[in-house]
C-alpha positions in Angstrom: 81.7 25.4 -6.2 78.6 27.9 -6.5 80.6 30.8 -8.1 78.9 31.9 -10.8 76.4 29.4 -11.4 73.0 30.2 -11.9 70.6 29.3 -9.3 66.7 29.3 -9.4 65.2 29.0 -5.9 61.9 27.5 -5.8 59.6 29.3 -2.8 60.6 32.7 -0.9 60.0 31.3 2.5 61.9 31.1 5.1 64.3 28.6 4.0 64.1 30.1 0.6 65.4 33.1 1.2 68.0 31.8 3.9 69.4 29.6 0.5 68.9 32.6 -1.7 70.7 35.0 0.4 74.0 32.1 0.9 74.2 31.6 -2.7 74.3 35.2 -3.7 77.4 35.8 -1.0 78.9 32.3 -2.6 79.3 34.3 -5.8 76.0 32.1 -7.4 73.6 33.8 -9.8 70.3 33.4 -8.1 66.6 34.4 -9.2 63.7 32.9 -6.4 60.6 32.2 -7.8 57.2 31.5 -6.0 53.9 30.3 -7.2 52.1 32.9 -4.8 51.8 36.5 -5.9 53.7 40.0 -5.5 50.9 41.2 -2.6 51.3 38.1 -0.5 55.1 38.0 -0.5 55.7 41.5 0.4 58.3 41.3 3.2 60.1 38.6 1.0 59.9 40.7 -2.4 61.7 43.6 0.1 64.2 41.8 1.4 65.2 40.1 -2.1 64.9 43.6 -3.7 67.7 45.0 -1.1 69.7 41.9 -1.7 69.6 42.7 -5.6 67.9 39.3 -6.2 65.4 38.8 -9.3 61.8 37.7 -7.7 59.3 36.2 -10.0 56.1 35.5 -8.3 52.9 33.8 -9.7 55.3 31.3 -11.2 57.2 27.9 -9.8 59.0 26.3 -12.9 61.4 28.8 -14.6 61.3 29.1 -18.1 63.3 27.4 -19.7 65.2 25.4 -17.1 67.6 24.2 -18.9 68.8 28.5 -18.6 69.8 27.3 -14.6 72.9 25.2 -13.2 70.9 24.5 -10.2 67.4 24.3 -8.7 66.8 24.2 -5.3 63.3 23.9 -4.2 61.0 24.9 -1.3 60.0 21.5 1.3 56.8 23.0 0.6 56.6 21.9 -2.8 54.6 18.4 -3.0 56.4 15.8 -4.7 53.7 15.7 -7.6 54.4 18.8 -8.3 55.2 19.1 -12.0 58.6 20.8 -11.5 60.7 17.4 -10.4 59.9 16.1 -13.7 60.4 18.9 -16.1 64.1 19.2 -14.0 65.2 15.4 -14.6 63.9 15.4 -18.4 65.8 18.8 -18.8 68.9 17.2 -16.6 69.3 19.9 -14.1 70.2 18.9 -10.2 67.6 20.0 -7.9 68.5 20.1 -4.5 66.6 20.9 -1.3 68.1 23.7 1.4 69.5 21.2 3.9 71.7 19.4 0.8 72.6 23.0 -0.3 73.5 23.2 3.5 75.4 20.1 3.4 77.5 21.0 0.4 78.4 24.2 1.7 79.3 23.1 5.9 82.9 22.7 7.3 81.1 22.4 10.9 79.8 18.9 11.5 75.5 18.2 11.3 73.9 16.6 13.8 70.5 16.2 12.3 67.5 14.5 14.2 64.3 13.6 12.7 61.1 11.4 13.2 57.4 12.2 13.7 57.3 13.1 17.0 59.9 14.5 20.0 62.5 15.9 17.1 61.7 19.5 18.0 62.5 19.1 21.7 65.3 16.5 21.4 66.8 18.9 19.0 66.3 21.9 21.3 67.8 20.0 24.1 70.6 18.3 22.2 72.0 22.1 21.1 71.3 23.0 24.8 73.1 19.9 25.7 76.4 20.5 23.8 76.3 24.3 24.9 76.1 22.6 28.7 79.3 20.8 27.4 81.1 24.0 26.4 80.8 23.2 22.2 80.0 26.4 20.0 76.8 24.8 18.4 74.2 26.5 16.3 70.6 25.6 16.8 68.8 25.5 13.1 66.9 23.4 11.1 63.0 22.7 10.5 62.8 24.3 14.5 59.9 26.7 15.3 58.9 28.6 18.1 62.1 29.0 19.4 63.9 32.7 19.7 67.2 31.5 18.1 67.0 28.9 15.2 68.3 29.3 11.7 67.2 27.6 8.3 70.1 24.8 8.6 72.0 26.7 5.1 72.5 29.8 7.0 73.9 28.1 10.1 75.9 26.0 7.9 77.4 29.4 6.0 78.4 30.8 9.0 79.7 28.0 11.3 83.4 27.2 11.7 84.8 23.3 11.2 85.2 23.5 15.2 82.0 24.3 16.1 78.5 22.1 15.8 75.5 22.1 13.6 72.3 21.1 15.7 69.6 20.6 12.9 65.7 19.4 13.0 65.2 18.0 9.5 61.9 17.1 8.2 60.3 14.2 5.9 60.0 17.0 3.4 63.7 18.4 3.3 65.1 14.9 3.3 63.2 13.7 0.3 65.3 16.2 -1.7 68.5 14.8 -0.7 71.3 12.9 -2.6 74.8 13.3 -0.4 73.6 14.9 2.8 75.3 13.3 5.5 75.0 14.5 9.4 77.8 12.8 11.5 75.3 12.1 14.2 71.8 10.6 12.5 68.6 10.7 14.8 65.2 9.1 14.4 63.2 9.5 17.4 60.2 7.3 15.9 58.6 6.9 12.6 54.2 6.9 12.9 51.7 8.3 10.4 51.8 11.9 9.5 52.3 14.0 6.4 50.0 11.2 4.2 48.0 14.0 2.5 51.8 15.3 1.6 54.0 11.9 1.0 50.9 9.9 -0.5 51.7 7.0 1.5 53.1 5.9 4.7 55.8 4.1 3.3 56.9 7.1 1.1 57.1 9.4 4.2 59.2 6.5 6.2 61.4 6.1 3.5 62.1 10.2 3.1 62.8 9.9 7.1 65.2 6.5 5.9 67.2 9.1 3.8 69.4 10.9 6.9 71.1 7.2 7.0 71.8 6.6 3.5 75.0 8.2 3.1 76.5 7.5 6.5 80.5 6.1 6.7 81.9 4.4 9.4 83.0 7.6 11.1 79.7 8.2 12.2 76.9 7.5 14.3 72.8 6.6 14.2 70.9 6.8 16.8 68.1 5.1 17.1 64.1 3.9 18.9 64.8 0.3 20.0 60.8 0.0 20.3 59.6 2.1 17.5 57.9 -0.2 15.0 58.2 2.4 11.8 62.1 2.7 12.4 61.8 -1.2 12.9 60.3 -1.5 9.5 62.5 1.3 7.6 65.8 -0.5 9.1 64.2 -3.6 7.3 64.0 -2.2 4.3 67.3 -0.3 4.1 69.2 -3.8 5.2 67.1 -5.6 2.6 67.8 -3.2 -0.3 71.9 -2.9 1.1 72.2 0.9 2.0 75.4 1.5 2.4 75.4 4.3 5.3 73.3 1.6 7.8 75.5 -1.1 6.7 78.6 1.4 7.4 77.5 2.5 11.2 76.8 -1.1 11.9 79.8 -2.3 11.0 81.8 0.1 12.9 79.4 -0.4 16.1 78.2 3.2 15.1 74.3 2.2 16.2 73.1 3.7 20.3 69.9 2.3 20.3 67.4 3.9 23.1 64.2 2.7 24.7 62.0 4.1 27.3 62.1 1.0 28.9 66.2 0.8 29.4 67.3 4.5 30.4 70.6 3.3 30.9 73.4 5.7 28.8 77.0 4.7 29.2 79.5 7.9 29.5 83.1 8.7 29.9 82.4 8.3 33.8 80.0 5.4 33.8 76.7 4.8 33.2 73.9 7.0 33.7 70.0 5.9 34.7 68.2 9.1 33.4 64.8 7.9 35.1 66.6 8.6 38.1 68.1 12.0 37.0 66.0 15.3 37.8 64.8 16.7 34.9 62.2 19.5 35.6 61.3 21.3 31.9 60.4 17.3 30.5 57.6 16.0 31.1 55.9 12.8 30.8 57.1 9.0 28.9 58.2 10.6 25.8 60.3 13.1 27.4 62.4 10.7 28.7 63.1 9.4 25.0 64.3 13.1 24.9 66.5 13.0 27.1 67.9 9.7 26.0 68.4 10.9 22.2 70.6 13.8 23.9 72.6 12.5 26.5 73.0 9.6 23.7 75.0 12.3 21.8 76.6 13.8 24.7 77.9 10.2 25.4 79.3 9.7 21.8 81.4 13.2 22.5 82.9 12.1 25.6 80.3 13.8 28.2 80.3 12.9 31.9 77.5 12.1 34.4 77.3 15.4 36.1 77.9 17.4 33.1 74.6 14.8 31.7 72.8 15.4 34.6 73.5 19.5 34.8 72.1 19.8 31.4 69.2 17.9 31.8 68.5 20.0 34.9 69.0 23.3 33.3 66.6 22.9 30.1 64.0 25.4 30.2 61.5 22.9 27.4 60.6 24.6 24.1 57.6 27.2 23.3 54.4 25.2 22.2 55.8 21.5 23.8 53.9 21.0 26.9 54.4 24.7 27.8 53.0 26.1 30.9 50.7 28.8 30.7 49.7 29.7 33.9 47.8 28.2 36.9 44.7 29.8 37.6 42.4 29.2 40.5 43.9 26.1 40.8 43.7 25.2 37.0 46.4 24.6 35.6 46.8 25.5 31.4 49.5 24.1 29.1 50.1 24.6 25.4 51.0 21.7 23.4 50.3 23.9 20.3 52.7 21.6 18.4 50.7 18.3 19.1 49.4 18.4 14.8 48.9 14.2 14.6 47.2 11.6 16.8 50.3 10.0 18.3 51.4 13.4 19.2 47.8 13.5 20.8 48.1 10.1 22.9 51.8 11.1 24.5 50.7 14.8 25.2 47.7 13.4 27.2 49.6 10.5 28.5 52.0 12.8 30.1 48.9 15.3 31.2 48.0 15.2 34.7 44.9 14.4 35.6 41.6 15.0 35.3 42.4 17.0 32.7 40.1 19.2 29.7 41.1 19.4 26.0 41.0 21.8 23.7 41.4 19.7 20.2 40.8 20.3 16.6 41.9 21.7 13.5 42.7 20.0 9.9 42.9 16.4 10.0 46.2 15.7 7.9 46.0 12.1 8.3 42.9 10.8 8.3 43.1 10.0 12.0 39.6 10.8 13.6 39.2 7.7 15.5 42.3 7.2 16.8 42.3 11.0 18.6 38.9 9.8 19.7 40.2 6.9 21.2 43.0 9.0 23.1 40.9 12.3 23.8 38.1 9.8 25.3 40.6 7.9 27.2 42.3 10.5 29.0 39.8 13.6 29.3 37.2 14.6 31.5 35.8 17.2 29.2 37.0 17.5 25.5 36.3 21.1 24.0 36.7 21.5 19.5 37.7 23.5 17.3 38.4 23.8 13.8 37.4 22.6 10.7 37.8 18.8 11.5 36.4 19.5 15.2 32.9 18.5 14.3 34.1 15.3 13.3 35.7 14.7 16.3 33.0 15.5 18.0 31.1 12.6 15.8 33.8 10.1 16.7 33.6 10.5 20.1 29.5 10.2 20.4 29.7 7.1 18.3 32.1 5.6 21.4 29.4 6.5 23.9 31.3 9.8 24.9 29.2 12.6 25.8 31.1 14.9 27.6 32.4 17.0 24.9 30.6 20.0 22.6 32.0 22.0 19.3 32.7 25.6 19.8 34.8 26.2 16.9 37.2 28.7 18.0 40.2 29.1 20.7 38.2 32.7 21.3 35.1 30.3 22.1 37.0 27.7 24.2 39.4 29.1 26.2 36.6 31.1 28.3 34.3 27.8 27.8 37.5 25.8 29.2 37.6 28.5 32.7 34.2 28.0 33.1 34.2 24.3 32.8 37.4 23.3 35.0 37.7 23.3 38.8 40.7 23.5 40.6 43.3 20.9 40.9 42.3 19.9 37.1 44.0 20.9 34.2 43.3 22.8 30.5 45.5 21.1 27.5 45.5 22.6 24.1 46.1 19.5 22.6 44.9 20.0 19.2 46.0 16.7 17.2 45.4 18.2 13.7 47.3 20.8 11.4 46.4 24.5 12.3 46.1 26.0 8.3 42.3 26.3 8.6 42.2 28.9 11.3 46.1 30.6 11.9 49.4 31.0 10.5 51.2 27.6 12.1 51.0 26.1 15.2 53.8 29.0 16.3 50.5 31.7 15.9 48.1 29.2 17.3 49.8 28.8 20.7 50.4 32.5 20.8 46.6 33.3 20.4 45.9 30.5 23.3 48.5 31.9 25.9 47.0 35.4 25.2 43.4 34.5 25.5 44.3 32.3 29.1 46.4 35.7 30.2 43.5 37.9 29.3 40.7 35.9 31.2 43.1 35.5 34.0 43.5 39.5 34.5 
């Protein structure tokens, strides 16, 4: 299929250079081009250099296009970006990674999605069908974990009897035309990504594409009580999508809510709110759990087997992590809590009293509704960041006093010891993006474990 076609990959990131590196050993002519220079890419320049790939940087539209077979572009790239245009006047396919993923697998995706809870239902879903004796390769949009792969490279190597277990986001579905997991998953649809998608609708609708090309052979699972999937399903049964009306025709649709925990298996049925599940913590994680043991159910898992994986999860890096308890304080790192809903369930799930540490770049224009949450749950709030300030404004204008800026985790995290007393606990529960002062959340979380470990010795 790829054989020698040429190939321009847009962005030398991570799932760039997975997607350059698979097409090169698929006998595709590949050149990668990024819009950031030489300096700034050096680890990627290496790696394409020993590969004996072409690397172009300062640029993100090849010259001419109409010289390529194929694009396929970075989920970086915003969909304004001049490039989608230029490709469909010059009539050349641009795919993202996962649908370059998609085209290449023999192994069968399970892909989960939503706003919040896809990292950890993905996480536990791969640890679930490992539980269940499957060969399944974690990969995907995953961070933070020790083992993940961009979702092309786990789809290169996988064999038809083994499992792909993939996190996909709003931004690698939006460049999809045939992609089509087996098993679908939205774990909820809220506001996030607006400065990205331009609209809230736009981002629900690139979530809305993991169910467009679904058959009867396979499966959705979805929120019962989430009111953005409520409103996508709408619009997808309104407009005639074939892939929901396919899984709803062949009673393809496990529908899961907080509020019924109830999961039939090969056995019988399971109550997960009765079923030990030490590493999940709070409300949300028992939507988790449900979105996993949901898939375990559609391959013929039993109770126990269920109920052993549930109780062996060891949670994900950055998701309600524990740190350490200290004096009686006990610190966790929710380092991957980036919107305001994010921010209610982390501090829902918190226990109490509790201090935050919250702040960074607003990506969604979401002040007041972190107020709301940070002034509703937190004894003391502590901020950081560029958007901290305004926080901090939010929460005065609500009559909440006990919080103060101090701009950095090097600030708070000794501001946060001196503050707490024993039996409470320290939350790095930012709510906001992490661009304006680290890497990604990944680097952000790091720096707070290291800071509470250092003040601890």
């Amino acid at each position: 299929m790829l054989t020698g076609k040429r190939v321009a990959v847009i962005g030398a990131g991570r799932s760039g250079l997975a997607a350059a590196l698979v097409l090169q050993e698929r006998g595709a002519e590949v050149a990668v081009f990024d819009r950031a220079s030489a300096e700034a890419l050096v680890a990627a320049r290496q790696q394409l250099a020993e590969a004996g790939i072409p690397f172009y940087p300062n640029q993100d539209i090849p010259q001419p296009l109409t010289d390529y077979h194929l694009i396929v572009v970075s989920p970086g790239l915003p969909p304004s970006h001049p490039l989608f245009a230029e490709a469909e006047r010059a009539g050349v396919p641009l795919w993202g990674e996962i649908e370059l993923a998609y085209q290449i697998a023999q192994a069968p995706i399970i892909a989960i999605t939503g706003t919040n809870g896809k990292t950890t239902s993905t996480v536990l879903t791969h640890h679930m069908l490992t539980a269940l004796g499957y060969k399944a390769h974690l990969c995907g949009n995953v961070a933070g974990t020790a083992h993940d792969l961009p979702l092309v490279a786990a789809a290169h190597r996988a064999q038809p009897d083994e499992w792909l277990v993939a996190e996909v986001s709003s931004f690698q579905l939006l460049h999809t035309h045939q992609f089509r997991p087996h098993i679908a998953v939205i774990t909820n649809i809220t506001e996030d990504h607006l400065n990205y998608h331009g609209s809230w609708e736009a981002y629900a609708r690139a979530k809305g594409k993991i169910l467009h090309n679904l058959t009867p052979d396979d499966w959705a699972i979805l929120n019962a009580r989430d009111r953005g999937t409520a409103q996508l399903l709408h619009w997808l049964q309104r407009e005639g999508v074939l892939g929901i009306r396919a899984v709803e025709s062949a009673g393809h649709v496990r529908y899961f809510a907080r509020e019924n925990p109830l999961v039939p298996l090969a056995d019988g049925i399971l109550d997960l709110s009765q079923t030990p599940m030490p590493a999940l913590v709070g409300e949300h994680a028992l939507e988790n759990a449900l979105v996993s043991a949901h898939v375990a159910s559609i391959l013929g898992a039993t109770r126990e087997q269920v109920k052993e994986a549930l109780a062996t999860f060891q949670g994900v890096p950055h998701r309600m992590e524990r740190v350490a308890e200290i004096g009686g304080v006990l610190f966790i790192n929710n380092s991957m809590c980036t919107n305001a809903a994010a921010l209610e369930h982390s501090l829902q799930a918190t226990p109490k009293p509790c201090l935050a540490i919250a702040g960074g770049i607003d990506k969604n224009q979401s002040l007041h509704a972190m107020a709301d949450s940070l002034a509703r749950h937190c004894r003391y709030v502590l901020l950081i960041g560029r958007d901290g300030e305004a926080i901090l404004s939010a929460l005065h204008a609500r009559g909440y006093q006990t919080a103060e800026y101090v701009g950095t985790l090097e600030q708070a995290v000794p501001r946060a010891m001196q503050l707490a007393q024993s039996g409470e606990t320290v939350i790095l529960a930012p709510g906001c993006a992490s661009f304006d002062q680290f890497r990604d959340f990944i680097e952000r979380g790091e720096r707070f474990k290291t800071l509470v470990r250092r003040y601890a010795s």
